[in-house]
C-alpha positions in Angstrom: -29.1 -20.6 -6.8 -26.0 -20.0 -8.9 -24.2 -22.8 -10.7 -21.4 -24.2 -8.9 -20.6 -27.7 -10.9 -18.3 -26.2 -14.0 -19.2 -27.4 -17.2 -19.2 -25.7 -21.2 -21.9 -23.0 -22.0 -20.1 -21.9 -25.0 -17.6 -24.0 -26.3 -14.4 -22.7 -27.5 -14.1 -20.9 -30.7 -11.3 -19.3 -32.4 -11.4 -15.3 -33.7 -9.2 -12.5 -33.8 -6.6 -14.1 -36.1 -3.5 -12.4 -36.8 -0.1 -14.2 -38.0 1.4 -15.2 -34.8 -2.1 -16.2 -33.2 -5.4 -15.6 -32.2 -8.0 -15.3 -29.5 -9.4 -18.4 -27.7 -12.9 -17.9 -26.3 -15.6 -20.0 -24.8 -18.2 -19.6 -21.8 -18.6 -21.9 -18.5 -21.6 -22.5 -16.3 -19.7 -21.1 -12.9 -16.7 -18.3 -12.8 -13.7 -20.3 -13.2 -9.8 -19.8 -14.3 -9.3 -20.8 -17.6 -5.8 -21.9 -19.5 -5.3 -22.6 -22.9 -2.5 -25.2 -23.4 -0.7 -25.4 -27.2 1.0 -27.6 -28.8 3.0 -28.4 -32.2 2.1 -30.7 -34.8 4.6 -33.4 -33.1 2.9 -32.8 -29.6 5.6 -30.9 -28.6 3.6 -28.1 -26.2 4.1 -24.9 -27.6 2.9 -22.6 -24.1 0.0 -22.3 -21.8 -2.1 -19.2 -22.0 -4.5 -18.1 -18.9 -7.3 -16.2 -19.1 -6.8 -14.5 -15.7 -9.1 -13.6 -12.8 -12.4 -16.1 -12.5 -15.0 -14.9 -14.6 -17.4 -17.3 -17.3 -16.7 -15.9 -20.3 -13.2 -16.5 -21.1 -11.3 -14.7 -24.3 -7.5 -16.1 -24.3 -5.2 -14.3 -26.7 -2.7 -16.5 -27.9 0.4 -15.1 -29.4 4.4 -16.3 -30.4 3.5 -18.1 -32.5 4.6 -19.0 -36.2 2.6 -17.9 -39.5 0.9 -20.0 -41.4 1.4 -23.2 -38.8 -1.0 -25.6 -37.4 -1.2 -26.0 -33.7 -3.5 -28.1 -31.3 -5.1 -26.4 -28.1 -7.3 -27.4 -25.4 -8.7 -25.4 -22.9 -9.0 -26.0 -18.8 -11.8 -24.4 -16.9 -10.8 -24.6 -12.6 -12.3 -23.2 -9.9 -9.8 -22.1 -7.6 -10.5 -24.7 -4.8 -9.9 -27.5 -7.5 -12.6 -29.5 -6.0 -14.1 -32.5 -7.7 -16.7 -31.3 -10.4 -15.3 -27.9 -10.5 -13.4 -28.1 -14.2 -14.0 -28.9 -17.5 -11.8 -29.7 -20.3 -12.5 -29.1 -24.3 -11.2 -31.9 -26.4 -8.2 -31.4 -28.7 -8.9 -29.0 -31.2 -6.7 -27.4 -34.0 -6.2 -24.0 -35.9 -4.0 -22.8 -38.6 -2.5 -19.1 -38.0 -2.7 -16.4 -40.9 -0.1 -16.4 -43.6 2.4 -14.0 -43.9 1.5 -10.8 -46.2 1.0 -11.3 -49.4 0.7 -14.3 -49.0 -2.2 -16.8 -50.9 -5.0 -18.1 -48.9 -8.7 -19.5 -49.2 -12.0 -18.4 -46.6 -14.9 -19.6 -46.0 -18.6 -17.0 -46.6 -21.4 -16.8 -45.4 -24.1 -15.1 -44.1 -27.6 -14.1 -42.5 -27.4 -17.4 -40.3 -30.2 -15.9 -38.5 -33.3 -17.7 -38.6 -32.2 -21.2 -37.8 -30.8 -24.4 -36.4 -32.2 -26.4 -39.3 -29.8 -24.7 -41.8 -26.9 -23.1 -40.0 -25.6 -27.0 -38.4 -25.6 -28.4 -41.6 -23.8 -25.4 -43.6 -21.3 -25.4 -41.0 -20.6 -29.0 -41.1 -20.1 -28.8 -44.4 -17.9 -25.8 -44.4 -15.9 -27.8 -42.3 -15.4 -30.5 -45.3 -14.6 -27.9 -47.4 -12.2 -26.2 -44.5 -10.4 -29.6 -44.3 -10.1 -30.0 -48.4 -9.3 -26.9 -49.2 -7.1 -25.5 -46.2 -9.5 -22.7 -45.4 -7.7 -19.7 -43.0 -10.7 -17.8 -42.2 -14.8 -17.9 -42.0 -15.8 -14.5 -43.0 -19.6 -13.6 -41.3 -21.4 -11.2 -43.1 -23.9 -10.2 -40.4 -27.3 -10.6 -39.7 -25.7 -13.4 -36.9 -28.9 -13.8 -35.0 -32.3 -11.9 -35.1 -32.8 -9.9 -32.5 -28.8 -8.8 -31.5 -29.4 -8.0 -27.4 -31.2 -11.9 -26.7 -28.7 -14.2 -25.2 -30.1 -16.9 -26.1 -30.7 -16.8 -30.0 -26.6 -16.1 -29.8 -26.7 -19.5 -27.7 -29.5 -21.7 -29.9 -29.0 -20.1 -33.5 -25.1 -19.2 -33.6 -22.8 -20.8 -31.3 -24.4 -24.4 -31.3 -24.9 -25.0 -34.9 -22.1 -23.4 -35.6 -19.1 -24.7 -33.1 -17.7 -27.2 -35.4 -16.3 -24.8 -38.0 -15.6 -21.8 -35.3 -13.9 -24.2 -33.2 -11.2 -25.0 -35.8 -11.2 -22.0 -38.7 -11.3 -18.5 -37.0 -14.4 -16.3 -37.3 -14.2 -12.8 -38.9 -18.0 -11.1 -38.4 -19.3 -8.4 -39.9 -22.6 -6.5 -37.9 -25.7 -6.4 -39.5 -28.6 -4.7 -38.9 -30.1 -7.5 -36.9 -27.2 -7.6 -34.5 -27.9 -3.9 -33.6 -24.8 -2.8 -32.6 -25.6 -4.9 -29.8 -22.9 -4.8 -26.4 -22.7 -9.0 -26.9 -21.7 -8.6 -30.4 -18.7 -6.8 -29.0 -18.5 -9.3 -26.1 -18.2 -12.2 -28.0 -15.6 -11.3 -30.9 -12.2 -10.0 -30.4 -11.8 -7.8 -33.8 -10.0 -4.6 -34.4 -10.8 -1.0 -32.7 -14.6 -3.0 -31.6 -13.0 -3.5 -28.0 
């Protein structure tokens, strides 16, 4: 029986950042229509972004916007009817967009986040307290994501979990290792350049 009560599989993270934006993406339980709402710094909102047709993997491009600017989102999950139990809502999040060129700017690095839970959520809680001290723009991946590249699940138990407090709030730049071998969700799941 298919899921029909819409709630988060994937919660939203941030990648494909360029200076006036970035891609919004996160995964629901049932094939909804998804929005992204922005705002500024003051709460003023900024625009709403929809991810189109009903599907459960949603990837929102976001794009006007200014360089080098924080901005909250939250994303809206809906199925068309509206009915009760048929959204979900992510909390208020926030991103900063890429500086302009030539600009200065500090990232985060790591790497071969592969074989573990027990490691990769506390590394990425603490790359958070080093995103907020430092201003971080960008977590650079360096591949070797998950172990075997084609199993849904280790994406699900070994990356996105552990990992959704940074990639919720500083966007994701991944590299492919071996171990993700050249796998079609690798491609799915991060909007980069020329991998689409």
């Amino acid at each position: 029986k298919a899921h029909t009560r819409v709630g988060f599989v994937k919660t939203p993270w941030l990648h494909g950042v360029h200076k006036n934006g970035l891609t919004v993406s996160w995964e629901t339980t049932a094939k909804t229509y998804g929005t992204v709402t922005v705002t500024d710094q003051s709460g003023a909102e900024v625009g709403e972004f929809k991810s189109g047709k009903p599907k459960v993997q949603h990837e929102v491009r976001l794009t006007g916007l200014s360089p080098n600017t924080r901005y909250f989102y939250k994303t809206h999950s809906y199925t068309p009817k509206g009915a009760r139990g048929t959204s979900v809502r992510s909390s208020a999040l926030s991103f900063v967009t890429a500086p302009v060129d030539g600009s200065p700017f500090s990232f985060l690095l790591y790497g071969d986040s592969r074989w573990g839970i027990k490691v990769h959520k506390p590394l990425a809680e603490m790359m958070v307290a080093d995103a907020d001290k430092y201003g971080a723009n960008l977590v650079i991946h360096t591949g070797d994501i998950v172990t075997e590249g084609h199993e849904w699940d280790l994406w699900q138990e070994r990356f996105f979990k552990p990992a959704s407090p940074l990639i919720s709030r500083v966007p994701i730049m991944p590299v492919p290792g071996n171990h993700e071998l050249n796998a079609q969700l690798y491609y799915d799941y991060f909007d980069l350049p020329n991998n689409e």
